[in-house]
VEXGUSE-885863 format. One record per atom (N, C-alpha, C, CB): residue in three letters; x, y, z. Coordinates in steps of 0.05 Angstrom, whole numbers, plus 5000, padded with zeros to 4 digits. Atoms other than C-alpha are relative to their C-alpha. Glycine has a CB too. Layout:
alaXYZ
...
***
This chain:
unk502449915013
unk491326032709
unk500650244982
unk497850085020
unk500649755019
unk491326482647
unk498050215001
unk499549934977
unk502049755003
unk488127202640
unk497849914994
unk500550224981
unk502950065010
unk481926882602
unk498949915016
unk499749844980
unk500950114987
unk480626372646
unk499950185024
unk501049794999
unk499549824974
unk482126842708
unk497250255001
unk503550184996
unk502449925001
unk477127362674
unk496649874998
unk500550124982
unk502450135017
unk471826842657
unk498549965038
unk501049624973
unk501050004977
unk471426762735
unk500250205019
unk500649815009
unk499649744987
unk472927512761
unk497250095008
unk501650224981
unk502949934993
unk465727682755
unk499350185007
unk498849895013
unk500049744986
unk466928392793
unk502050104996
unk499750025024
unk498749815002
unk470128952783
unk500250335000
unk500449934987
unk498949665001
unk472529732799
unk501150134975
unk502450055020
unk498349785021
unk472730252743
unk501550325021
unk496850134971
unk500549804988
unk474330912763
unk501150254981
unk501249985027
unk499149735023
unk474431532719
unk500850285023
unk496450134972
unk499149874992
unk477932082754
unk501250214982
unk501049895015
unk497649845013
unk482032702725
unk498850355000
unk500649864964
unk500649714995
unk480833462713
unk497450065001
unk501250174980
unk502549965001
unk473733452698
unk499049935031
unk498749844978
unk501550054966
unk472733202774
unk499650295013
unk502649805025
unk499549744986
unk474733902794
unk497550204989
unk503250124992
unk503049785001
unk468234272758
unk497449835010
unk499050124962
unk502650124995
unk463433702779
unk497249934994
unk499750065010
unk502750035016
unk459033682728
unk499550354994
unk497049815022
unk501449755000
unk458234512732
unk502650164983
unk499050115032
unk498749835027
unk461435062677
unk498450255009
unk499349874963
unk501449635000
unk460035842695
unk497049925012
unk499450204958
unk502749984995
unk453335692730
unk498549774984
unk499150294993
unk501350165011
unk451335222685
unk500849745008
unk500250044975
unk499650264986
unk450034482701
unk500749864970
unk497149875021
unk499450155026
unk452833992639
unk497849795004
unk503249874997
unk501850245001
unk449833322627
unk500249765017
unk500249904976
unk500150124985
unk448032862670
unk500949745002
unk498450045003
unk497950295004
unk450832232649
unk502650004992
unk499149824980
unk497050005016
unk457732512620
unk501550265016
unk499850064961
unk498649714985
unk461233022678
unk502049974984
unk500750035036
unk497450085019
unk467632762635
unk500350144979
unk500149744989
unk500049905025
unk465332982576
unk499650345004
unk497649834983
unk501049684996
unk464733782606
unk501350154985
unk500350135026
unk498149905014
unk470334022565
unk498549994975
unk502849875002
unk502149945032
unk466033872498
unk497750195010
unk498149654985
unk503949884990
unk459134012527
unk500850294998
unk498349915043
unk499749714997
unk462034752545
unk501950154979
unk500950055027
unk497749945015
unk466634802489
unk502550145008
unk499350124982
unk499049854980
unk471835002543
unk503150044985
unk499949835031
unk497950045025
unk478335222500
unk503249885023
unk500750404977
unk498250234984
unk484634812521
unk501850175017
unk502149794980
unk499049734978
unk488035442550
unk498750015032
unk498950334985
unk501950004976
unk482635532601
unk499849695016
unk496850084988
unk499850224988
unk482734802613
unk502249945011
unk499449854986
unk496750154990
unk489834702629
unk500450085028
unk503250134981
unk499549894977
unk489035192680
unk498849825030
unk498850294995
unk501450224981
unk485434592721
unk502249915006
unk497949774989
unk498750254992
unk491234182725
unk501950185019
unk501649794973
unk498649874986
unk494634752762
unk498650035036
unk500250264981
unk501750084974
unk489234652816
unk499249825009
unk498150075001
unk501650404987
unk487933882822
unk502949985014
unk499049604965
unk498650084981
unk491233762884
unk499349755020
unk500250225011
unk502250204984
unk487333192911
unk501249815027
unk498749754976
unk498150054970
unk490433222992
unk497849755004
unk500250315032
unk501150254985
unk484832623005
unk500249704976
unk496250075010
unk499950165013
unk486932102947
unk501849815018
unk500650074974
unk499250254990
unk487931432987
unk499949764983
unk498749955021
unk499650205023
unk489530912942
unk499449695019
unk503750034984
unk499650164978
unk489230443005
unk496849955004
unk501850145025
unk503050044996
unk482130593015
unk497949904979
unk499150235009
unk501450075025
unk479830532944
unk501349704999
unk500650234971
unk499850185018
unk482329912936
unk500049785020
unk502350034980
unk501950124982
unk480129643004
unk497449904996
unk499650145016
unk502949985010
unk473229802984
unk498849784985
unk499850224982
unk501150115030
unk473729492923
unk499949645014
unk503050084965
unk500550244996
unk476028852951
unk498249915019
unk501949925003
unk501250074986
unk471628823011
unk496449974982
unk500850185023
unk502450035018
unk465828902959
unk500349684991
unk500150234973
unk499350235013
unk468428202928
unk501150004969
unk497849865002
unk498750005026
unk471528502872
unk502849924991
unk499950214993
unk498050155010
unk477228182834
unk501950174985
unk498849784984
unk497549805019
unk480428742793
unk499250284999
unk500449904966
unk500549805004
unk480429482784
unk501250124974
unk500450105020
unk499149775020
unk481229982732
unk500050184996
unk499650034987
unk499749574996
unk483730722727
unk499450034971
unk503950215009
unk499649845023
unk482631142672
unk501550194999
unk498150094992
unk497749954998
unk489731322662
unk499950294969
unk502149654998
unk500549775011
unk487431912605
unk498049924985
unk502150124986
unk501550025027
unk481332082567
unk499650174984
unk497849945002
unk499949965027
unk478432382520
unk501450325009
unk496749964982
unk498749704994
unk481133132553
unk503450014988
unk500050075039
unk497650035015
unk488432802531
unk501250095026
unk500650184971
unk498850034973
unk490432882611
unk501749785008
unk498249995018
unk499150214990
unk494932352635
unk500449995029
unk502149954988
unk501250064969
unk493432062705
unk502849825006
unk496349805002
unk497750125000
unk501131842695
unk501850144998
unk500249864986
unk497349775004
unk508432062696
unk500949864967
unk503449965034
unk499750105033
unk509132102615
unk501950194988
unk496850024980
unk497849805018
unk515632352576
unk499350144979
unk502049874988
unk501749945033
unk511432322518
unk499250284996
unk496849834994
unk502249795003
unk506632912537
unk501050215033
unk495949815001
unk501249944975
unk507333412590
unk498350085018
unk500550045006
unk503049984981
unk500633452605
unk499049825015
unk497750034986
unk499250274979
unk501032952661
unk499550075027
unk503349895000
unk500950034968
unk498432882735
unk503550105006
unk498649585014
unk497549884986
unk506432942754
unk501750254993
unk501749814999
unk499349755022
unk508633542706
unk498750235003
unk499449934971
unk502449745009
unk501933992702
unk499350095029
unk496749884981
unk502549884967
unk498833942780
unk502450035014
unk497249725022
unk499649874966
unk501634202847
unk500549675010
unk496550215019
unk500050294989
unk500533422860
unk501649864998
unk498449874993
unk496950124999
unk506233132829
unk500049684992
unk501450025035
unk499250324994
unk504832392847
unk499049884976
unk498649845029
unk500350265020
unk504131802797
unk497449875012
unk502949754999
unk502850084991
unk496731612817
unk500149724993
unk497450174985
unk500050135008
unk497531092769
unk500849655004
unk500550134989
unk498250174990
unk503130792798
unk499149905024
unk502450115001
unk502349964970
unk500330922869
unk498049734996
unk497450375000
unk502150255001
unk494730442851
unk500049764993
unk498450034987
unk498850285005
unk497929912814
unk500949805024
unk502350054984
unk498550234979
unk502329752878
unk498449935026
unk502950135012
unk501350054976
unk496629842927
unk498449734986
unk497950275014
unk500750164999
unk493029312884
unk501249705001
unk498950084987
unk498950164987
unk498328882887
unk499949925029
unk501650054994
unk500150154975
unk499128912955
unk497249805012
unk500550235019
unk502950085000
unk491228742961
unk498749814985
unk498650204995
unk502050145014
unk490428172922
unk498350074972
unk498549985019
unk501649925026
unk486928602858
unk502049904979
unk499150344995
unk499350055033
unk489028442789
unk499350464985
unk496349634981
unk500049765001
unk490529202754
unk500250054971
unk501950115016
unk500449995021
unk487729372694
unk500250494986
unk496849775002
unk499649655010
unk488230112650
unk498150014979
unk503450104986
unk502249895024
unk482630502605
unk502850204998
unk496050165009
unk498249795004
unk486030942562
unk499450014968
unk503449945010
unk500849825027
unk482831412506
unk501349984981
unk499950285001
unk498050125027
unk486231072444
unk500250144974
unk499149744989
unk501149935028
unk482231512391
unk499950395002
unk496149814995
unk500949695000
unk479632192417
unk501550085020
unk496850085006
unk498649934985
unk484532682448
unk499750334997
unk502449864996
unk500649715003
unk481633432452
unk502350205008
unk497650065015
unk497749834990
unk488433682482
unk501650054968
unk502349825027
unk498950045016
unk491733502408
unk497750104970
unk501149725007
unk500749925027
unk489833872336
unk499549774991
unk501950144984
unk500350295012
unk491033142307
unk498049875025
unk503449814993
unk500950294977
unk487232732363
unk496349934982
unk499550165052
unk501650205023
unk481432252330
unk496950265001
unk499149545015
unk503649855000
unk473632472320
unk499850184980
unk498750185028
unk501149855017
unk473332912269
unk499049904974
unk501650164997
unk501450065025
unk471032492217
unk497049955003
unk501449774986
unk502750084999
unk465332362252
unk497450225018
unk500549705015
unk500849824993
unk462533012267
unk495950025001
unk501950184983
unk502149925010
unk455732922239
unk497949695024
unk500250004957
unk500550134994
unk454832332291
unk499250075031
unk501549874992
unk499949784978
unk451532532359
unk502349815028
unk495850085013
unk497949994974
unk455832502426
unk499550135023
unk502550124995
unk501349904981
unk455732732498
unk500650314999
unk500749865025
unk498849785002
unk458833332472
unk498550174983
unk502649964993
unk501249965021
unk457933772425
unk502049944971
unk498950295004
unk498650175021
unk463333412379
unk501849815007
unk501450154984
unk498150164991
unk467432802382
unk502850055000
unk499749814990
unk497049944995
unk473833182371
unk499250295013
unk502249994969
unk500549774986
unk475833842397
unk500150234977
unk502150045025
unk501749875025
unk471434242342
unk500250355008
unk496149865001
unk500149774985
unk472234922391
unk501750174998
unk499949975022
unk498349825009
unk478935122384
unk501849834974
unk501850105027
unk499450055026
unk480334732321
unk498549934985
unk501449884996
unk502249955002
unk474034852286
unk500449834960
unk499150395009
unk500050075028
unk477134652210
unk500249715001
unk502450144983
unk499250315009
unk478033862189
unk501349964976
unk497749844996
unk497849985005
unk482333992143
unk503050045005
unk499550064993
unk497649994994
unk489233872149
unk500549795032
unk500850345000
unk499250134980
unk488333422208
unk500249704990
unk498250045021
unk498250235007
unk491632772212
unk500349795030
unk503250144990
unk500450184973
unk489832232270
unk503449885001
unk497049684996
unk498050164999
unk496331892252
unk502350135009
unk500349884978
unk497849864986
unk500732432273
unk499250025037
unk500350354983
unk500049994966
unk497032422346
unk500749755011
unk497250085013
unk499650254995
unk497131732343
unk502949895003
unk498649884982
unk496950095001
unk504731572330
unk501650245015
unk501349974965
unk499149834979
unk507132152377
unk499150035025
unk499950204993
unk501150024976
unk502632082430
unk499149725006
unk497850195002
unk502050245009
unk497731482417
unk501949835017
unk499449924962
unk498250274997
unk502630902413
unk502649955020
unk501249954973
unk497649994974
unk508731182465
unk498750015018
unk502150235003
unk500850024970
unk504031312523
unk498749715010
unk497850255005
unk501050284999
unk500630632511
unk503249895012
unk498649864963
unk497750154998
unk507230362515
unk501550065018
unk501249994980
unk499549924968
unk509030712580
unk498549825023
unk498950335005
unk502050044971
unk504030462616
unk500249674993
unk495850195001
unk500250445011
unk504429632578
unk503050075020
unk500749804946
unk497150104998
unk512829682611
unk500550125026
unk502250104976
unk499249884975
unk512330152678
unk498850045025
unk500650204996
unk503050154985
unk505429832717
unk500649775001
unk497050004986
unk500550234996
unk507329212729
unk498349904984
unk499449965022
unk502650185014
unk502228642706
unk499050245002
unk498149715014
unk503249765009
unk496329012668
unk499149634984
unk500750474963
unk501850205006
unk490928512670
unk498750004978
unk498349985016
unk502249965034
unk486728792605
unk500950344998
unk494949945004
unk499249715008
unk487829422572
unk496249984982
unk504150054975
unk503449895010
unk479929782563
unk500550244974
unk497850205034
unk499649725012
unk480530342502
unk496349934994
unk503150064968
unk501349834997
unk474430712486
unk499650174962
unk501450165027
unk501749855025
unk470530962421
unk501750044972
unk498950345010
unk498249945017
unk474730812369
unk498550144969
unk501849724997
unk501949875015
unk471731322320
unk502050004975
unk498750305013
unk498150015016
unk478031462270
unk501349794990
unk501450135007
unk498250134997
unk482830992286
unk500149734979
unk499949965025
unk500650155026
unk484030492219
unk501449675021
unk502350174962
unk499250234995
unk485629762219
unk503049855004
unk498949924983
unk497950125000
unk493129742209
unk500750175024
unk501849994973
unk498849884972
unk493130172275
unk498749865022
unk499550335005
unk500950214988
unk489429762310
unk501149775008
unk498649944991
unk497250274998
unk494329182300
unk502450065016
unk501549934970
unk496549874982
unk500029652316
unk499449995032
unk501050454993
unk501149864967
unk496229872389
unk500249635013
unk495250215001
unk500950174988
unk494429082393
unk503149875009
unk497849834984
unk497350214997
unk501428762381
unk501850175023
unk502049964966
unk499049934978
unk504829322427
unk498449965019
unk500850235000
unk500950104973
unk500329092485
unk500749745005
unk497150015003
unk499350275000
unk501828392472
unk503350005002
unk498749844973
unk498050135003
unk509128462465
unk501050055025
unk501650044979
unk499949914981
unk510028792535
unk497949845023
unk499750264993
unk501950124977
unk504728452573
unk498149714978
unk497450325016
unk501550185018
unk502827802528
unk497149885018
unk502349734992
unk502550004979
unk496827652584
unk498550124996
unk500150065023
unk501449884998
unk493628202579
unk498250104983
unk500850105007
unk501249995024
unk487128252550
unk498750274993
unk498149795000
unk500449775012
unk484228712503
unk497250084989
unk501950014982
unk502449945001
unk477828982502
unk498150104969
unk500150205020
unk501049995034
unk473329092432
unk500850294998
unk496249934991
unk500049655013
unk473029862428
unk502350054998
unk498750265018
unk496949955010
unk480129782408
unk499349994969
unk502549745011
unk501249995025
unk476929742337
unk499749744984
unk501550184986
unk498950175014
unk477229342281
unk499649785013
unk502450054993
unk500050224991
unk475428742319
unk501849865005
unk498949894991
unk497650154983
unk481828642350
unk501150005020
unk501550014994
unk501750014984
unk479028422410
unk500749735022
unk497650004984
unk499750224988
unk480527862466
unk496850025020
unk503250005018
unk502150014989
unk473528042504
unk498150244992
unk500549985027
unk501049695020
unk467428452483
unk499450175031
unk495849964971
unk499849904990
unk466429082521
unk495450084994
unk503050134994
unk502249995007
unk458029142518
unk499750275003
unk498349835011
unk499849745000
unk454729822519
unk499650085027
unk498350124982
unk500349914970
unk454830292570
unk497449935019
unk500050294999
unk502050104981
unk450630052634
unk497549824986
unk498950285016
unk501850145015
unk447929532588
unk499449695012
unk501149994971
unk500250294989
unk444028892617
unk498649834982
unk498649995026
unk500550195024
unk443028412565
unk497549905009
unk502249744994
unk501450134988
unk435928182573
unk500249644986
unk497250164998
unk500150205003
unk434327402572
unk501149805022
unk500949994980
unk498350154985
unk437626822605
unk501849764990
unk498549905017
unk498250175002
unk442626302605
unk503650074982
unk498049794988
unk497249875008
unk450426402575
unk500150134971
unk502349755000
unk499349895030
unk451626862517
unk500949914979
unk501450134998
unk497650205013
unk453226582451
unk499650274971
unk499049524991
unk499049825025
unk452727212397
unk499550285016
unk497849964966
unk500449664992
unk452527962421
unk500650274978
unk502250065025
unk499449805015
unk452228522385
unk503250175011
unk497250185001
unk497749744994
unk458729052389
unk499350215010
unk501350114978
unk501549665000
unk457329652425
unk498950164984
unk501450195005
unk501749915027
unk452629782386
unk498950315008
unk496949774994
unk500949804994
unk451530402426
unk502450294989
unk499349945032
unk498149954997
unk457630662414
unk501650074975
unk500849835014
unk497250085007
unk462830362370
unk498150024968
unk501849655015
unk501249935019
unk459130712307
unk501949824962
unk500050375008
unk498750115026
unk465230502249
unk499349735007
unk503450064995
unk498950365006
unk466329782264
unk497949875012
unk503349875016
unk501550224997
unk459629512283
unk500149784974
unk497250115005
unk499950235028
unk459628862240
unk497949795011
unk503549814993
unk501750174998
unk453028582260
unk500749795029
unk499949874972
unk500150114977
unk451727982311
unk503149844997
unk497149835004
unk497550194999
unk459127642330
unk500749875023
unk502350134993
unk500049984970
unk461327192384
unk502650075001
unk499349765017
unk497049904990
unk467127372424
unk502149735000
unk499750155034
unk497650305006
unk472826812405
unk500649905023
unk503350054988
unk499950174970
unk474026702486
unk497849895008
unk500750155023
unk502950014987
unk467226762502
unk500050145029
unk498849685003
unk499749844983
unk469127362549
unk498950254995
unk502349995006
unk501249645004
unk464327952563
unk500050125022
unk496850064991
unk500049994974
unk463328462608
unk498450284994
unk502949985018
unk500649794994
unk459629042625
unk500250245015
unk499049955001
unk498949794981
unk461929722649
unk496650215008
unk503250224978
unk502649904993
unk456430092696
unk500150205016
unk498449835010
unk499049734982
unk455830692732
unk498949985024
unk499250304988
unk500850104980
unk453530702800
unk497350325011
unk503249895020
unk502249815004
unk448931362786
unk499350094977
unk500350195011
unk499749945031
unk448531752716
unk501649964994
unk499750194988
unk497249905001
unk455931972715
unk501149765003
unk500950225021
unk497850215000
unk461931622704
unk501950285011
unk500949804965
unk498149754981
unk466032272725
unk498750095013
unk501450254990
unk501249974975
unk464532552792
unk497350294991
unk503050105026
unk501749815006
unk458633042786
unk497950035024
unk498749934973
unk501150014981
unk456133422843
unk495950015002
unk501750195010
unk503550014999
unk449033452824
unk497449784993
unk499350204984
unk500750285005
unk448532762810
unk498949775027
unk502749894987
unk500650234976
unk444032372861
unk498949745001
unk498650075015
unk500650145003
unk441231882824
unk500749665005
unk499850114987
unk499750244981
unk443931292867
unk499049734990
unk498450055026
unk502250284995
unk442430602851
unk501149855024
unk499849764972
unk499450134973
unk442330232912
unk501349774997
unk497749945018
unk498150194999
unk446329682940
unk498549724991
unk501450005029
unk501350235001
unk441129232930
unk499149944963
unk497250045023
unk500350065028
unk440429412853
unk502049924992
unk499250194986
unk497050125022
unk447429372834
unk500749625003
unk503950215017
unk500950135004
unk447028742863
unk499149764994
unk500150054999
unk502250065007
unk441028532830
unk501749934971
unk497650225006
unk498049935031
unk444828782766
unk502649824992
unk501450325002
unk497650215004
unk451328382781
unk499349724998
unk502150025024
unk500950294995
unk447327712793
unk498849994968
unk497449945030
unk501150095025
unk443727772722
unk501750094977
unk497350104996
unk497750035016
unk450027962688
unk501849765004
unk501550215003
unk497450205004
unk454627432715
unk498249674994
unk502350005036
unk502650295011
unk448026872706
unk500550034969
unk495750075008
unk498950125031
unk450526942634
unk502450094986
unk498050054979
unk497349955005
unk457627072636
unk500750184995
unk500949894987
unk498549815007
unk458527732638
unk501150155029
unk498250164980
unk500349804976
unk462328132689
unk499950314999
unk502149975017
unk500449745010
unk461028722710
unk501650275022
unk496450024997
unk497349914998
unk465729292720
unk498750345011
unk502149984964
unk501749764989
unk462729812768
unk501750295007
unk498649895030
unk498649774997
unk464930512764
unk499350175017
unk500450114981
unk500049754981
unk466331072818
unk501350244986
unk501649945029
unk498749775007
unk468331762809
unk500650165021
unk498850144982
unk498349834986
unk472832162862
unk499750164990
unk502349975005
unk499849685005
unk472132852863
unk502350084994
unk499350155022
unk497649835000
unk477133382859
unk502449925019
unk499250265007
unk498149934975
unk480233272930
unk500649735001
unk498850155030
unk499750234999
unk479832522913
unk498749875015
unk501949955002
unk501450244988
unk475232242953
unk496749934991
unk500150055032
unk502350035010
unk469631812935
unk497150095018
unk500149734993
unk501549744987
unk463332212951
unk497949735013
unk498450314974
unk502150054975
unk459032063015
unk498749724992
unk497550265002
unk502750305006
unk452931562985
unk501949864983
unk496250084979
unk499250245014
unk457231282936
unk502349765015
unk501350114973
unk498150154980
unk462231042994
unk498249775015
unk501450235024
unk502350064989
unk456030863039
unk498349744980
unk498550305003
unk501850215009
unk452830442980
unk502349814996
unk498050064974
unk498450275012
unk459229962967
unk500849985026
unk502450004974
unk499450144971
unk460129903039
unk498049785007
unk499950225026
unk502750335002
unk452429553039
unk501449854983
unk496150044983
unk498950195017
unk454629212981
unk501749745014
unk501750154982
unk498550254985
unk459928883018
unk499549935022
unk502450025003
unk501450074987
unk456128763078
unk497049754986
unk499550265012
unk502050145011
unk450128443036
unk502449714988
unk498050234973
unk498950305024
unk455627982996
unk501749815021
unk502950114968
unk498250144987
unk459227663058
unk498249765008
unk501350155024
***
């Protein structure tokens, strides 16, 4: 069975955004950030990258079980997972030559998380997929978003506008061909199978780079598919908008492009050439861990939610967020344990 066909019947799935932002929890000096984007705290507070780095000197996360997360996942009835191996902070949740701003380089922690998870999903039956911030990289002068400043975001800019405040003289293509395209290409040759590769808001990023990003995924992992917000519509499945449930019924046959989102390259209604969609969803506001986040949807919504996504072919790709110390917090453990009690 091929990836397409394999995704067309996966129907479930584990995201999981993890990384330095787990460690403030949604909170900055007393102040609480936004409630749907703990990830995004580094914009929201305009936190300068100095001050930020000093996180990775403290993420030590003594309760990250890779064994348990990916138990979970499968006892839920899910079919594949996905890390978010760096976003938009320009962290790597990997051991990377490229950069050494890296989970094994920067923290006290050391370990390859990345790796860690790949082989527990092997052992477990998952299929092991990677997100990974293709466009915006606030650690890097060059990293994408600044052309699109005047566009809103969970931040207060899509690049890092705070401690590099000018747009002149910046140049995506120097972050992109020094960082961009080698860490991609770490992770396509030193993870085993990678089921789909997810990127994320391609705001800069032009068309003949797009090709470059697509053909190095393909030449390293020819399987593995590739999600729209890679730009440019060069695309093996669409990626819909965040916690988006298509209303209507019966199988999809045109969808809009993240239309929530993917601001350059909407191009109106298109279908997806496999006829593979999917929906990524959060399992409260947040997609990064945020302690003041209780908004819960229950086991009985999500679901509710997975039955009227996969009734017209879409799956859907449920995200957790691990704290600092790595473990997934209390109710959100508690509601995908119902889950997988309700689905047996």
């Amino acid at each position: 069975m091929n990836n397409a066909e394999w995704f067309r019947q996966a129907k479930f799935g584990m995201m999981m955004h993890w990384g330095l932002y787990s460690l403030l929890g949604g909170e900055y000096r007393g102040e609480n950030g936004k409630a749907a984007y703990a990830e995004w705290i580094q914009s929201q507070f305009r936190i300068p990258i100095k001050e930020y780095e000093q996180l990775a000197r403290c993420f030590n996360p003594i309760y990250f079980d890779v064994d348990e997360y990916i138990k979970l996942a499968k006892e839920c009835g899910m079919e594949y997972f996905v890390l978010v191996t760096k976003h938009h902070d320009g962290f790597a949740m990997f051991r990377s030559e490229v950069d050494s701003f890296n989970i094994c380089e920067a923290s006290p922690f050391g370990r390859d998380v990345t790796e860690e998870l790949a082989n527990a999903c092997a052992r477990h039956g998952l299929k092991f997929g990677i997100y990974y911030s293709q466009d915006l990289d606030w650690h890097e002068y060059h990293g994408g978003g600044y052309l699109s400043r005047h566009m809103p975001c969970a931040g207060v800019s899509w690049d890092n506008s705070w401690d590099f405040p000018e747009v002149e003289g910046k140049d995506f293509n120097i972050c992109f061909e020094n960082k961009i395209l080698p860490q991609v290409e770490e992770l396509m040759r030193n993870y085993g199978d990678i089921c789909l590769a997810w990127f994320d808001v391609p705001m800069t990023i032009n068309k003949e780079q797009s090709v470059r990003l697509r053909d190095l995924v393909k030449r390293y992992q020819p399987e593995c598919l590739i999600n729209s917000r890679i730009g440019n519509g060069l695309y093996d499945y669409v990626s819909l908008g965040d916690n988006e449930i298509p209303e209507g019924e019966g199988p999809i046959q045109d969808m809009k492009i993240d239309a929530d989102i993917d601001y350059n390259y909407i191009n109106g209604l298109k279908p997806c050439p496999l006829g593979l969609y999917e929906t990524a969803g959060t399992m409260n506001d947040s997609w990064g861990y945020s302690a003041k986040d209780r908004n819960w949807k229950s086991a009985e919504m999500i679901l509710e939610q997975k039955e009227r996504l996969n009734s017209r072919g879409v799956n859907y790709l449920l995200n957790v967020g691990p704290d600092g110390l790595g473990r997934i917090p209390a109710d959100a453990k508690g509601i995908l344990e119902d889950v997988a009690k309700k689905s047996e």
